[in-house]
Each structure stands twice: as C-alpha cells, then as structure tokens.
N, C-alpha and C positions, 0 to 999 in steps of 0.2 A: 504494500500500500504506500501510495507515493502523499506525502503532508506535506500541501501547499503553503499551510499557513506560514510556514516557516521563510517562504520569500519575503514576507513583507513583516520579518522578527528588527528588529535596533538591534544594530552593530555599535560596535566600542572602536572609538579611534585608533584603535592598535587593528584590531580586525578590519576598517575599512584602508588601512594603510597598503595593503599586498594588491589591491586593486588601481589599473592604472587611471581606468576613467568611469567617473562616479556612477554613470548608468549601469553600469559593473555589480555595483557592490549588492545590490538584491537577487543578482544571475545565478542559477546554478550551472549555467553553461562557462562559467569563465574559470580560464582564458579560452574564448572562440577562436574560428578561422579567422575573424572578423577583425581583432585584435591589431596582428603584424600590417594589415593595411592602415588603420588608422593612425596608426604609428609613424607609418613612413609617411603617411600625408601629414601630418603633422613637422614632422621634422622638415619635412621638404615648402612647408607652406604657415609659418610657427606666425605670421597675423593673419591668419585665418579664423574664425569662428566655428565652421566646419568640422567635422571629421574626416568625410572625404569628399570629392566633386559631386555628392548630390545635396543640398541644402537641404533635404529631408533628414539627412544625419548629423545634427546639432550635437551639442557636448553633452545635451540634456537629455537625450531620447535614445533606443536602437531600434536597428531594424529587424530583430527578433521579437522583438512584440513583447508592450507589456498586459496585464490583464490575463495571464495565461500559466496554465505551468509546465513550467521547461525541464524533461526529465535529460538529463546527459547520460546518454549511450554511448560508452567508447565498445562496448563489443561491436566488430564488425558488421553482423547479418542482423535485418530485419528484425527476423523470426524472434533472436536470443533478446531482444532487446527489450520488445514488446511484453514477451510472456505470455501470461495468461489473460491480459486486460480483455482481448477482444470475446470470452466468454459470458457471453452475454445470460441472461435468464429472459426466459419469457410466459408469462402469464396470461390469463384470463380476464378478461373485463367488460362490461355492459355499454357500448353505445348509448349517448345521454338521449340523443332523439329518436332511435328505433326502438331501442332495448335490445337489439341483439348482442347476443355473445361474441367475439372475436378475442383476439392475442395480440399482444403489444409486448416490446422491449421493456421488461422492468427497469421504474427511472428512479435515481435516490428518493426523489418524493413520494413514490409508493412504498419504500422502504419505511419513510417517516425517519431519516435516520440523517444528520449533518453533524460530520466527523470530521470534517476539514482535510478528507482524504480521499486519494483518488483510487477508484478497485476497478471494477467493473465499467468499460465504455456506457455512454448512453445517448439517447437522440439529443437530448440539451447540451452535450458536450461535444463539440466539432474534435476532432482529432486529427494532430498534423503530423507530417514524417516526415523527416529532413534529412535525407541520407543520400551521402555519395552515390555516384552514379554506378552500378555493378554492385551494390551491398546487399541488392537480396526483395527488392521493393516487388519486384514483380512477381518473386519466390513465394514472398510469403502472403500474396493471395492466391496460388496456384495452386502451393501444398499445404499451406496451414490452414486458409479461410476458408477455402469450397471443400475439403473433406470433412470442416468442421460446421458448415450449411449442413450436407447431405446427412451427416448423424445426427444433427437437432431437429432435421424434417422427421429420419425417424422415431425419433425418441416423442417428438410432440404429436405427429400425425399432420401435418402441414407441408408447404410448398412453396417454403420461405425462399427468396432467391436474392442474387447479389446481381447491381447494375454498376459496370467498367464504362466511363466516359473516357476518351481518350481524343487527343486535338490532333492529329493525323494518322492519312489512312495505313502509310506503312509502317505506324506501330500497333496499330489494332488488327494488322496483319500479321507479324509477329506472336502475337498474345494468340491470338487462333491456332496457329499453327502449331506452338507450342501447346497447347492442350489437344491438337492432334483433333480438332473439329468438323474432318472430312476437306472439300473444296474450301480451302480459302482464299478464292479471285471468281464469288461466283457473279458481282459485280462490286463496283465501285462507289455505288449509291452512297451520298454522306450521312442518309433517312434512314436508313438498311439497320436494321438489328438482329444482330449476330447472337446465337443461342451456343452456350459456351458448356458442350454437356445440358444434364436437367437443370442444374442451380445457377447460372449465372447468364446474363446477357453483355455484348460488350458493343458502343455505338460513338459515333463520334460525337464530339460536342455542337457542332454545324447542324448536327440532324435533330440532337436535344429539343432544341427550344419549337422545330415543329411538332413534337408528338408529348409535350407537356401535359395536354387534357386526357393522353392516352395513360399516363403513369400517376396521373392524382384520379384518376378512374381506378389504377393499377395497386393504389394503395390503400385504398376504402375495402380491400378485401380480408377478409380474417385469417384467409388459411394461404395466401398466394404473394402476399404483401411485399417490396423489397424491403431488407431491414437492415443490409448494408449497403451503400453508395460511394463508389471508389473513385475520387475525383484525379485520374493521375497526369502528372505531370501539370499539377494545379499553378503552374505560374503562367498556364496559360491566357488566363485573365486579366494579366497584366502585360505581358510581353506579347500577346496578340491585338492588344488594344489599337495599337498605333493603325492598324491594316485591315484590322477586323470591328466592326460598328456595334457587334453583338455579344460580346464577351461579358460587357457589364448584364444584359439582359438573362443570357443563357446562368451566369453564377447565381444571379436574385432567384430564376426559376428553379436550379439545381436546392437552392435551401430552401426556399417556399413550398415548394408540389415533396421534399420529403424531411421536412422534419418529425414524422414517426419513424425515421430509416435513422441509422448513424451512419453520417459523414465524414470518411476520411479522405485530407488532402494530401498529397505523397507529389514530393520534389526534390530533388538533388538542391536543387537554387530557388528557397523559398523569400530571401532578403525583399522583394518588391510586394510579392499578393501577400504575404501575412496580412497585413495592413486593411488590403479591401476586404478581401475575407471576413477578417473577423469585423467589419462593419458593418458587412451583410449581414452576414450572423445575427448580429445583435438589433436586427431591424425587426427580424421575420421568428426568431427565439425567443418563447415567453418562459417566466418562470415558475413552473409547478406549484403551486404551495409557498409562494415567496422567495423559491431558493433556486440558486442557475448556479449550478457548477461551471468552474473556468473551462475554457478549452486546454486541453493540452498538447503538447509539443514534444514528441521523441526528436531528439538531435542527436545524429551519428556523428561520432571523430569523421574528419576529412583527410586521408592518405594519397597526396599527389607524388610520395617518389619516385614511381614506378616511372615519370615523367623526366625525359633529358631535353630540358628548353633549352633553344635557339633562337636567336633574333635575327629578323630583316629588314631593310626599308621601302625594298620594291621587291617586284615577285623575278623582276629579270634576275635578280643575285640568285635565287634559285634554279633557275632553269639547268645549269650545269650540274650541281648537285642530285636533280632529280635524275638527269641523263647517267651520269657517273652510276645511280643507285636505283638503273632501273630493274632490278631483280625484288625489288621490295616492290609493297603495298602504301600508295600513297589515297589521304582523303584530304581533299583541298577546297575549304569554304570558301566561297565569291559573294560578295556582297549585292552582286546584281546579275540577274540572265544574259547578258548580253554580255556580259566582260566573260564569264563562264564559256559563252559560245567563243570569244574573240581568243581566249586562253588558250581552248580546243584545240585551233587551230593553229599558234602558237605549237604548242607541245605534238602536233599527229607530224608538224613539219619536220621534228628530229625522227627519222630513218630507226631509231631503236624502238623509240614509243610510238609508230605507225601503226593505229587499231588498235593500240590500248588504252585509250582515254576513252571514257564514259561519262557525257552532262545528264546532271539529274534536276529534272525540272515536272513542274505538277504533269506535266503534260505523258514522264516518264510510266503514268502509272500503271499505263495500257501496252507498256513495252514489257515483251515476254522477258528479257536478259533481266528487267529491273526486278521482275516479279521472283526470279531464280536468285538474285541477291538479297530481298527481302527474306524470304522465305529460308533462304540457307544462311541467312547471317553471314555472308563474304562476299566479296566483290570479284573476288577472282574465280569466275563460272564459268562453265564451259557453255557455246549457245554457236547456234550454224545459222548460217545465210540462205537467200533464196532458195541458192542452186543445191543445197545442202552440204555444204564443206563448211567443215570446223573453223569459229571465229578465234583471233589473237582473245588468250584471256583479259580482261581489265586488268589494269596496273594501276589504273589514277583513275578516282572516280571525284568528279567536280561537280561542286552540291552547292545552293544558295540554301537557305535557312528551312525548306522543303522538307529535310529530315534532318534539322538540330535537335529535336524531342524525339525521346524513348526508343529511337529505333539503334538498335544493336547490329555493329559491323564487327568480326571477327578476323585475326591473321592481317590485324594492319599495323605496318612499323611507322610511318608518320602522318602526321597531322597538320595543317597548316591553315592558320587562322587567320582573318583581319578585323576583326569587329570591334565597337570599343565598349559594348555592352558585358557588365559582367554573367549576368544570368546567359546570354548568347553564349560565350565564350564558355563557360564552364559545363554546359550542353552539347557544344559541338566538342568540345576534347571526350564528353562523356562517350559518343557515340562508338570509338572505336577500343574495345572491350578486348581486355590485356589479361594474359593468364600467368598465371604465379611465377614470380622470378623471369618476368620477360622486363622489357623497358618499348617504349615509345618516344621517339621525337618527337617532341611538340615544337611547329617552329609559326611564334606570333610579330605580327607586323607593327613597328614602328611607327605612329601614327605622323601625318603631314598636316599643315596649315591646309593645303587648297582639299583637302581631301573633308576636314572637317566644317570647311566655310561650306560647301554643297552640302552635307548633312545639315546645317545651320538654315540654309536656304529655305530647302525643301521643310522644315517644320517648323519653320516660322510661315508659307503656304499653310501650314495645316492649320494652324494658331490662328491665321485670318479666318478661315471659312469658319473654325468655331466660333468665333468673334461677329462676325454676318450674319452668321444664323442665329444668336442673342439678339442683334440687332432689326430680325427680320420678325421678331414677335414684339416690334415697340408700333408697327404701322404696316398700311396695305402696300404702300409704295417702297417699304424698307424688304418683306417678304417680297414682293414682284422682284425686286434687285437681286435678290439671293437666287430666287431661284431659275433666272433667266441666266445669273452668270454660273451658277452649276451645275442646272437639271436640263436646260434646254436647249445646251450645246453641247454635239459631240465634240468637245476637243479635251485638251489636257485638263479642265478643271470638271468635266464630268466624269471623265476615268476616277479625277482621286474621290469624287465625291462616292463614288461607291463603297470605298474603303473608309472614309471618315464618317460618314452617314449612314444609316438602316431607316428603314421602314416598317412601319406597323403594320403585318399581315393583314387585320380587320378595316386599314384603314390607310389604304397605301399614300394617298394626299399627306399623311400624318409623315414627316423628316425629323428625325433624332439622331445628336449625337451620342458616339458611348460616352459615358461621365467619367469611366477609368481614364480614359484618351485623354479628355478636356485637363480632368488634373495633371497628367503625365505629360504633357507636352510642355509647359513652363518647366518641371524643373528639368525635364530631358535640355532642353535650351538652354538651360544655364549652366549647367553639366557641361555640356562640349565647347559653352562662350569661355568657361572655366579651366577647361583644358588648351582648346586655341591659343587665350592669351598667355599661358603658359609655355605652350610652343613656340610663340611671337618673341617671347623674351627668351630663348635659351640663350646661353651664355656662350663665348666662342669655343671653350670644351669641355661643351658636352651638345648633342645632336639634337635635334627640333624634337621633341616626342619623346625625350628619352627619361624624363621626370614619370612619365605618365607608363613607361612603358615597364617602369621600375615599381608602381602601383599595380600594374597587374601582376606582373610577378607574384606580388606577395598573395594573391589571390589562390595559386597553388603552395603558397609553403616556401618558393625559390629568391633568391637574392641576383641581384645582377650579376653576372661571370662576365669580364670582355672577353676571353680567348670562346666565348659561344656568341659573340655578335659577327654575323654574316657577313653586314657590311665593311666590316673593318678585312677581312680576309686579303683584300686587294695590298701588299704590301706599298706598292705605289704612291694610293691613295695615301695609307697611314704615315708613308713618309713626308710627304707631301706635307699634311696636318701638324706635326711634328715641326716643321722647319716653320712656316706659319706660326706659331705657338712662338718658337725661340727669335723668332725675327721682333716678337714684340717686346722684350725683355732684351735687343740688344742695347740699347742708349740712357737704362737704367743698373740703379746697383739696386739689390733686392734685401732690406735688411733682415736681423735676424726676428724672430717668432710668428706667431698664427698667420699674419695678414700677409707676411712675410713670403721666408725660404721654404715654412711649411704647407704655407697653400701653392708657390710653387709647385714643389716637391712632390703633392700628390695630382695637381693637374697635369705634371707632366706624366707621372708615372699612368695615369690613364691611358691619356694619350698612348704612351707607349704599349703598355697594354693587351691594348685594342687593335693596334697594329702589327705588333711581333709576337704577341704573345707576354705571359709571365716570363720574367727575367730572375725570379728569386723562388725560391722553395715557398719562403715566407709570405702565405697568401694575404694579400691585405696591409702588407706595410710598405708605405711611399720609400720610394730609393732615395738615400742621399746622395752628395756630390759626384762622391766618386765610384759610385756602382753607377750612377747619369752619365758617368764621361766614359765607362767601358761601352756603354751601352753605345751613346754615340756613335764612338770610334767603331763596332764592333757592325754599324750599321751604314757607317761610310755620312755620319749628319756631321756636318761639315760646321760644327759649332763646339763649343768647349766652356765649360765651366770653374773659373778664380775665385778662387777664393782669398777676396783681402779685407782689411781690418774694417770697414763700412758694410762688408756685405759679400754677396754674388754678385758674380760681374760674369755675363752674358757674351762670350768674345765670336764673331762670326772670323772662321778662318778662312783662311781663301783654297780654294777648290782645282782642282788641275786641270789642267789646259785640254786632255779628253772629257770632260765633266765627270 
C-alpha cells in the first residue's frame, strides 16, 4: 500500500537541504531524469527565471504533476512495478433509475474506508505509467491484464472487456499481431475495431470520437461493460495537437463516455499531457461520498546507455559515414516528406545503397514491403518486384514522424535524429528496440538559426488563425473574414486550416479550434524564440546550437564528448578554427586567472578537441602552456606560446615558403 499523505509531510531544513530545487523537496521521484537538464540550463543561462526553454517550467512548478502520487519504480519491467494494484474487485449494485442489478468496479467509497493509501486501482483514480521505451508497457497488458480479464469473467460470470486506443495504425498493427489475431491488414479503416481475442478490442484514437454513443451504449451494460481503458502512448494529446484539431475532443470523450472503466495512461514521454490530462480528469470526475482519491503515477528509472551519441550539423557530414557503414541498419527521421523524398535520392545515387533506401510516408500503408516491416519488426525484408525477382533488402528506412509512436523496429544499429522537441526525440530513439548488451548510434543534429526562424514562421501562421477565429465570434463581418481567408480558398491557408481546425459532426457550419493547440502554440514560440537567440549569440568557440545541443544531451543521461562531434572530423576545418582563435590573442598579453590564461586555456583546449581529438588521458582538464605548444608544433599551427612576467604572449611564427 502506497501512503500519499506522506508527500505533503514538513521537512526540516536539514532534510530539505539534499534537494537541489525546491519543487523537489515533496517528490518521491527525486533525483529525476529531469534533474541533469535543469541543471545545465541553468548553469548555461544563470539570469534566467526558467528551468528550461519552456516557460511552463518555473523554479516553482514541475512537469510531473502535482496533485498526484508519484510511486518510483527503479525495477525495470512494467509488470514488477505495478504489482498487484490492477486487481481490481467487482460487485453488485442496483441502478438508481431502473433498479436493475449490474456490477461495477469497487471504488474506496463503497469500501467507506479513507486511509490515505493507495491498494487497489479504481474508476476515480486515473492511472499513469511512465516508462522507458522497451520496459514492458505493452507486456504487461498482453500477459498480465487480458489473462487476468479472462479469469474475473470466469470467476464472476461476465464479459468484462478491455479497450486499447492507440494514435497510429502501424502500432495497432503490431499489438494485433502480436496477440496473433488472424489477418492483421484486413483494412486500414481508422473506424475499424479490432477484436483482440474474447477480452479486449484495440482502435485508433481518429476512429474514437466517431463511435463514442457506440461505447457509452457499450457501458450501460452489466455483464459486457469495458472496465479497463488503455490510453497508450497518451502524449498523444498533446504532441498531436499542433496537426490534429481533435485531440482535445477525442481525450474529454475518452474520460467522459468511461468513467465507470479505469483509465490508464502509459508513455515513455509523459512531461507535456500530464498537465491536460489531469484537467480533464478533474472536469468530468466527481467524488463519491466526498472523497477522490489522487491519481497516481508509476515512474520507471530511464536507462539510455545502451546509446553511443554522435553529433552533426548537416546531414551531408553523414553521407560518407553511412556509405563506409553500409552493412548496418540505418533509421533516419526527416522532418518533412519532401526532404525525405529529396534525401532518397541523394543516398539511391551512391552505387552501394542503390534499392536500399525505403520512405515511409502515410501513404506507405498500402505498401506490401511496409506491411512485412510492420509486422516483422525489421526493416531488412525480403519482398520481389513485378516480374518476381528478389528486391535489394532495406538498409535505410527514412521516416517523418508517421511512426515516432509505439511502433517497434528491430536489428537496427543507428538512428538519426533532427527535431528539437523532447517528447519527439525520445520516441523516435525509442522506436529502434536494442537487445541486451548491444549498443546503438544515436546520431542528433545540431540545431541552425534559419532552420528555427521557418519553425518560428510557420507557428506564428498558426497563432494568427487562432487569433481570427476569437476574432471572428466578436461580429458578422469579422466571421465573413475568417472564413473567406481559410474555408473558401483552396490555397495554403485552407490546407492548414484542416489541421488547426475541426468541425462539429452534428453541425458542420460549427469551426473549433483544439484548446490543447491554442495553449501550446505561445509557449512552443517562445521555446524556439529562446533557443534562436541563443544560437544568435554563440560565442566565437563554440558553434551556433551547440548550448542547446548540450541540453538535449542530458535528456538521455550523456554529456558532450568533442572527439563524437561529426563536424569537427574534417581536420582542415578544425585547423582552420584553431589559427582563427590564436590570430585573436596575437597583439594581447593574457594575464594570469579565471578571465584570464584559464579561460584561455580551456577554449582553446576545445577547440583543439574537437578537431584532433583528446591530446591527454586526462578527460576534462584544459592543457596548459606547454602540452598547447606540443600540441601546436605537433600539428604544424604555426603559433607559439611565452610565457613572460605580465602574462601569455601569443607569438604568430612565420610559416615556410611551401606553406
């Protein structure tokens, strides 16, 4: 039994001391993942107010939620962590307006019983699961929850059943397959509900909100009822927001039509929906007899070693690399279809990887080779042409955001990311599913100015239409304007209106935005304005992006390494940078401490670094003078370092006559 009350006990100034920042000190999760990044944004940004680039992360608040209780799981797997909570009890009781008999989830308040402790789940207690990607989430509703449906229908005499939402089709294809459900490509429908065995059905969230009066019909039943609701990969809600107009709607109905069901949400990357979640929750949740138990929170330890990060700037630093390493399994995010197809093309022109690159786009879903990589969990399948001769297997399968969620790839050695969303990023490294004692390349892109002013653009467009359409319910002539410039022209501003906007089935005239969207567009803007100007001011060394790029990092557990940045590989370039660097300290003497020969001393030793590699055993400590001037000489830099009684003295020597 897990006692909440204990989060909100007084600490003693000695016991709040081991906590580094005060939203800490009531956590049983501390020290989080969450921890090492605040840290370093901090240090790298110390007059900030902030935690980190989103303004939602004050020094006062976290984004684990409070109101909740947070149980810390360092065992690995699901199953072991949970226990026995999800044994539920179910009872007998009388319909207040029919009087008939039916069975409901026993809830504390039938117990009459408020112990300030958590035992048994229940419908008033939303339940959240926060577990790395590969820990077992899918596990333990395959083999823990539906054998343990199928023996409480026999033990009560019922036809209790569980409903799996899921936000894309090639992970609900997966989850089929995996329970071994006959045809699973018998169409594509996003409506379509899939019968998972007797106990369970599993449906997209797309299809949800049309068959809603089908499932609050589906719950008035006494013996057929769903009595668990598996919301997975629930950050759907938010991270689909931007693109999707229906996310806010489809979540209000998921808790509305079953709060006699219990609710669990299950994410690897839960930091954004906790938030809305539990505000739904608490719209549509009354409380029994006066009392509402909190929602609770399993949170899994997060293990990224298995990861060997690499850094880039452009994707051309890679192309060699890929060529060099084409005997391996590459998975390579694009942030848009079109660059994906331009890449395609790009990588089929090197003579080794000719028919081995594979784009995956919604459109892939109807391709037979896509449906064999689903299906089999690997991308390297065997699949034949027209004429029937065997195709080159995939080596590189290039993917937009189409399958960042729950879909499992197998037998892949790197990964290559650009996105600057954490929830994205830490979904798309999830997808490629590492077996014990293997490693993976992770290799993440160093973010650019013009790269994030177009991000900026484009969702400051979105920020308007929200802004017109408030504006278009003040008058008739302010609605006419809206919806002439978004509904009545095919051009670019009707395309996005699709995505920003929904419609009311009963009342199609009726335009709404999603409300998750409208919140999440200011601070997504001031996030990347946050970042940009940080890019704007980098210093002369260290590279545009590379503050931010040291922030993600810590997102897996990793610290910056130069001899793993890509772009410095080029020894040219780094010598180059180098002489640069020493050209600016020729016509100064440098005196001695901090501001000094020590800040010197480790910008240069960066530099160096990054360009030749580590020059000392001793990781992490700046060179002095004269391990600087072996180093030099030893790389032909045509400068020297004096040392006289004022300081360093920066001497440019002169270079021979062959250069």
């Amino acid at each position: 039994m897990i006692n909440y009350w204990s989060n909100y006990s007084v600490l003693s100034d000695t016991e709040k001391e081991k906590y580094e920042f005060s939203q800490c000190e009531f956590c049983d999760l501390y020290p989080c993942e969450l921890i090492s990044g605040y840290t370093l944004y901090r240090k790298n940004n110390p007059n900030s107010d902030s935690l980190s680039y989103n303004p939602k992360e004050q020094n006062y608040s976290c984004v684990m939620g409070g109101g909740l209780v947070r149980v810390k799981c360092d065992s690995g797997y699901v199953s072991d962590g949970i226990g026995d909570a999800f044994k539920i009890n179910i009872i007998e009781a009388h319909d207040k307006k029919s009087g008939d008999l039916y069975s409901k989830v026993e809830e504390t308040s039938d117990r009459m019983k408020v112990d300030r402790t958590i035992g048994r789940w229940e419908p008033t207690q939303p339940v959240f699961i926060s577990a790395q990607t590969g820990s077992g989430k899918n596990h333990f509703i395959e083999k823990t929850l539906l054998p343990y449906i199928r023996k409480l229908n026999h033990a009560k005499n019922t036809n209790h059943r569980i409903l799996i939402l899921s936000n894309r089709i090639a992970l609900r294809l997966q989850i089929q397959d995996r329970l071994k459900t006959g045809n699973i490509f018998p169409d594509f429908e996003d409506a379509t509900v899939y019968s998972l065995g007797e106990y369970a059905d599993v449906m997209m969230y797309q299809g949800f909100q049309n068959k809603v009066g089908y499932y609050k019909k589906q719950q008035q039943s006494s013996k057929s009822s769903f009595i668990f609701v598996i919301c997975d990969e629930a950050h759907f809600f938010t991270s689909d927001a931007m693109f999707n107009p229906y996310t806010e709607k489809i979540l209000s109905a998921v808790v509305n039509t079953f709060q006699k069901a219990i609710r669990i949400f299950m994410s690897a990357t839960p930091y954004e929906c906790l938030d809305y979640i539990m505000k739904c929750e608490s719209n549509y949740t009354t409380a029994p007899n006066g009392y509402l138990p909190p929602p609770v929170l399993y949170h899994f330890k997060r293990d990224y070693s298995y990861l060997d990060i690499k850094y880039y700037s452009s994707f051309d630093e890679l192309k060699g690399i890929i060529e060099t390493e084409n005997d391996e399994n590459w998975l390579i995010f694009i942030d848009h279809k079109k660059k994906c197809e331009q890449l395609k093309v790009e990588l089929d022109s090197i003579s080794s990887l000719n028919g081995k690159v594979y784009t995956v786009s919604r459109e892939s879903k109807n391709d037979d080779k896509y449906r064999k990589m689903v299906a089999s969990e690997r991308i390297d399948v065997s699949s034949k042409n027209q004429k029937g001769e065997e195709n080159e297997k995939t080596k590189i399968l290039l993917a937009t955001s189409v399958i960042d969620n729950g879909v499992n790839f197998r037998n892949i050695q790197n990964v290559v990311i650009s996105d600057i969303s954490k929830v994205k990023c830490l979904q798309m490294v999830g997808r490629a599913r590492v077996d014990k004692d293997k490693k993976i390349t992770l290799y993440i892109k160093r973010l650019n100015g013009g790269q994030l002013e177009r991000w900026i653009a484009d969702l400051e467009k979105q920020q308007d239409a929200y802004h017109e359409h408030n504006m278009s319910k003040t008058g008739s002539e302010e609605k006419l304007r809206f919806l002439s410039k978004y509904y009545n022209n095919h051009d670019k501003n009707w395309k996005n209106a699709k995505h920003w906007f929904g419609r009311d089935i009963g009342d199609p005239a009726y335009v709404f935005p999603n409300e998750i969207a409208c919140s999440l567009v200011d601070d997504v803007i001031s996030t990347y304005t946050s970042i940009l100007t940080e890019v704007n001011n980098a210093g002369f060394c260290e590279l545009p992006g590379q503050r931010y790029l040291e922030y993600q990092l810590s997102w897996f557990g990793h610290t910056y390494i130069p001899g793993n940045d890509i772009t410095f590989r080029d020894k040219d370039a780094g010598k180059k940078k180098l002489i640069e660097f020493l050209e600016l300290y020729t016509d100064i003497t440098i005196p001695e401490g901090k501001d000094g020969q020590d800040k010197f001393s480790i910008d240069c030793t960066n530099i160096i670094d990054v360009a030749f590699g580590r020059q000392d055993k001793n990781l992490g400590r700046p060179y002095k003078s004269n391990k600087l001037n072996k180093i030099l000489t030893e790389y032909e830099i045509p400068f020297h370092i004096n040392s006289e009684r004022e300081g360093w003295a920066i001497v440019k020597q002169c270079e021979s006559s062959d250069g």
